[in-house]
C-alpha positions in Angstrom: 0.0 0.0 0.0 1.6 3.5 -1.0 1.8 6.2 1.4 -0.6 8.8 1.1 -0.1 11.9 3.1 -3.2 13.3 2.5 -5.4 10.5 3.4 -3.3 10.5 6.7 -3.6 14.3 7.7 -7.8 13.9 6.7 -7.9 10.6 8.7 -6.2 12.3 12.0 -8.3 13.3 14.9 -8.8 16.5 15.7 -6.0 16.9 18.1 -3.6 16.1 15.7 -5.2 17.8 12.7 -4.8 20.9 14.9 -1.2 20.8 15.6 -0.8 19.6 11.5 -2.9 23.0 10.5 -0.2 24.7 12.4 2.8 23.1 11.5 1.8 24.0 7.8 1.2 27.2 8.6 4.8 27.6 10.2 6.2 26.2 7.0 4.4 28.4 4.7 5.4 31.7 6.7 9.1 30.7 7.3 9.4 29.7 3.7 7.9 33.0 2.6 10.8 34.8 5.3 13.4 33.0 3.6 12.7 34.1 0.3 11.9 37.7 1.4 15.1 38.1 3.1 17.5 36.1 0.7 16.4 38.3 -2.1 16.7 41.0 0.5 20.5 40.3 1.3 21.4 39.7 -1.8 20.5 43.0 -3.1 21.7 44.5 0.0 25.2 43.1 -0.3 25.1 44.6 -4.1 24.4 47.7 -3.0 27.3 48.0 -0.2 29.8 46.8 -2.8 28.6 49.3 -5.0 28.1 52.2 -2.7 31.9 50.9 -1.3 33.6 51.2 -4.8 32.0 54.4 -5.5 33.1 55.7 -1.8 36.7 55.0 -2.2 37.1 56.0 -6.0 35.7 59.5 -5.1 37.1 60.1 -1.8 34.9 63.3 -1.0 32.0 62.9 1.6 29.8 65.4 0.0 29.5 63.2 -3.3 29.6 60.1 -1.7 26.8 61.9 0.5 24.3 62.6 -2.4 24.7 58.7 -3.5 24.2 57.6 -0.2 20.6 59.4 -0.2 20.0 57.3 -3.5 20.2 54.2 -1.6 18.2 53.4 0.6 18.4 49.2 1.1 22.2 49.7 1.7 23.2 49.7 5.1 26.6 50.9 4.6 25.2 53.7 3.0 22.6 54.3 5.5 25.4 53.9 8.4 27.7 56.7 6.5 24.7 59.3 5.9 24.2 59.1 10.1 27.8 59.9 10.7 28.1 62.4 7.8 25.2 64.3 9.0 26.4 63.9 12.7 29.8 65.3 11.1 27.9 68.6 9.9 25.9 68.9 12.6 28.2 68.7 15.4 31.1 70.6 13.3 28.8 73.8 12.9 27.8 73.6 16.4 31.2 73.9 17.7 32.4 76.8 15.3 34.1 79.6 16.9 33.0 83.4 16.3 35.5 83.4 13.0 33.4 80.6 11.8 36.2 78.0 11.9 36.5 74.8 14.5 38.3 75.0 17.8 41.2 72.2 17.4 40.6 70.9 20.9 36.3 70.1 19.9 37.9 67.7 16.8 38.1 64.8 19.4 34.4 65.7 21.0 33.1 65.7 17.2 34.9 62.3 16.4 33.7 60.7 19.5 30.2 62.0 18.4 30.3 60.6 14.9 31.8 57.1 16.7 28.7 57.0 18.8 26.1 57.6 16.1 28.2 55.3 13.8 27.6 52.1 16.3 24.0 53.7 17.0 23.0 53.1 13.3 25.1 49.9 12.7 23.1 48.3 15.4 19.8 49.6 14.2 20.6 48.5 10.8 21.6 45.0 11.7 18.4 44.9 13.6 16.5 45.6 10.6 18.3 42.9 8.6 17.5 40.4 11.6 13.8 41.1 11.7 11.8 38.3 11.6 14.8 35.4 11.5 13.9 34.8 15.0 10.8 33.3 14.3 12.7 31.0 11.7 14.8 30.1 15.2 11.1 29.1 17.0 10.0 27.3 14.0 13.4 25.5 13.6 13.3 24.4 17.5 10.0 24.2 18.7 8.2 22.3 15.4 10.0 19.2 16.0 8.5 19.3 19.4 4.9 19.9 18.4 4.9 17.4 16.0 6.0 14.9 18.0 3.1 16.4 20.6 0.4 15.4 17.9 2.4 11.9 17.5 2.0 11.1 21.2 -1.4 12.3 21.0 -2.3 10.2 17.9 -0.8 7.2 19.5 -2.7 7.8 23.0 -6.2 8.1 20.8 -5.0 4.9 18.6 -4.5 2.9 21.5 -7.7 3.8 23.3 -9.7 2.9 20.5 -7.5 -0.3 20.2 -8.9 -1.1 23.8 -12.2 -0.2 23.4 -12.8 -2.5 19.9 -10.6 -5.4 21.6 -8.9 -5.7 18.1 -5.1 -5.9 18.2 -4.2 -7.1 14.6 -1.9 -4.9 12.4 -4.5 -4.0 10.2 -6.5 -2.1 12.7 -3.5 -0.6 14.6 -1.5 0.3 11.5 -3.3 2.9 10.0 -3.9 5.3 13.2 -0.5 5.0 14.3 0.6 6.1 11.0 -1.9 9.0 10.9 -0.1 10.1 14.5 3.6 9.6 13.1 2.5 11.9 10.0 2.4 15.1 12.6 6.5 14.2 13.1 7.3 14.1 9.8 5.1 17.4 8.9 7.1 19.0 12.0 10.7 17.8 10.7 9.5 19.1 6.8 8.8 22.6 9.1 11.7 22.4 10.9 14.6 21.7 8.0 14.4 24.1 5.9 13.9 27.1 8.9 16.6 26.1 10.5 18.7 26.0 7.2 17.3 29.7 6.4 18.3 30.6 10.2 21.7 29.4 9.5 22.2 31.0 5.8 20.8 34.3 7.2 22.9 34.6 10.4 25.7 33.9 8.1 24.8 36.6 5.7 24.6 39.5 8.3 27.3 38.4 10.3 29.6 39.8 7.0 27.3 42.7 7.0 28.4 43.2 10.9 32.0 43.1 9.6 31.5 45.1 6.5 30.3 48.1 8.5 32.7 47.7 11.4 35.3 48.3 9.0 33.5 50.9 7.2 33.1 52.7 10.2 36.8 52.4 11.4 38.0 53.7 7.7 35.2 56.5 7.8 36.4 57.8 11.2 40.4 57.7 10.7 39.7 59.6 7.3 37.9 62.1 10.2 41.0 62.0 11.8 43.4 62.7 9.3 41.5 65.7 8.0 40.7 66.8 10.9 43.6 66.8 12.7 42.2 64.8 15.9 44.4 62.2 18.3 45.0 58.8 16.2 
């Protein structure tokens, strides 16, 4: 007799049919993350190696500040428009009467453009984390609620075993399998979110890195023109 997953999920009980409605569910939203965020990684990572290249060839902050407003997925980009406007911001704040910056503010404005630096860097690399944790809760609790409807199938197969008095293979078979079908529907769940997880993580760990160094570049080039301690 050929499996039939169908048959088995329409033949559970209630219980199990439950916990199968929302292992499915799972699936379909962490399959729909995965794809939403691969795509969105992948054109994020274009878009720093673009906005990168285009950074370093020009070497001036004001051009490389007018591309930065063009992109908005890049999370370089959006790390060095925080600092540059932190850059202008603090720099005319701390202008003397002849209009020119004290030398001894250069170190308060680097340590101001250091702090918003790391300020957006984190907010950035929470938006690229949004919703992989629930790829996390899918990837280690589905298992665990399959095997819930399992057990649950298996209790209700039994009982009716002991109520009809029949013991044969033919009469137990069939409701054990429709219990072990909830397992197997929580591993299918489980896989592939816990592969997505993994890929992700991966993925924005080099972003982590990528605007770590960004940010160190950004501020000695601060230092050098501006004069402040190395």
């Amino acid at each position: 007799m050929k499996l039939n997953a169908i048959k088995l999920i329409l033949g559970s009980g209630p219980v199990v049919k439950g916990v199968l409605f929302l292992l499915i569910a799972t699936s379909i939203i962490s399959w729909a993350i995965i794809f939403l965020k691969v795509r969105l990684l992948k054109r994020a990572r274009k878009h720093d190696d673009e906005f990168l290249e285009f950074f370093w060839s020009q070497r001036n902050m004001e051009t490389a500040y007018r591309k930065a407003k063009q992109m908005t997925d890049c999370p370089i980009a959006a790390v060095f428009r925080a600092g540059y406007k932190e850059l202008l911001t603090t720099s005319e704040a701390t202008k003397n009467e002849a209009g020119e910056i004290s030398p001894d503010r250069v170190d308060d404005i680097i340590e101001n453009v250091e702090a918003t630096l790391r300020r957006k860097s984190i907010a950035e690399l929470n938006e690229l984390e949004r919703r992989t944790p629930f790829l996390a809760t899918t990837a280690s609790a589905a298992p665990f609620i399959g095997l819930f409807g399992t057990v649950w199938g298996i209790m209700d197969s039994f009982m009716n075993i002991g109520e009809t008095g029949a013991t044969n293979l033919a009469v137990v078979a069939p409701g054990i399998s429709e219990a072990l079908i909830a397992t197997a529907v929580g591993l299918f769940a489980a896989i592939p979110a816990v592969i997505g997880y993994n890929f992700c993580q991966s993925r924005i760990r080099r972003f982590t890195r990528s605007m770590e160094m960004f940010s160190s570049e950004f501020l000695n080039v601060l230092k050098r023109q501006m004069g402040g301690r190395k």
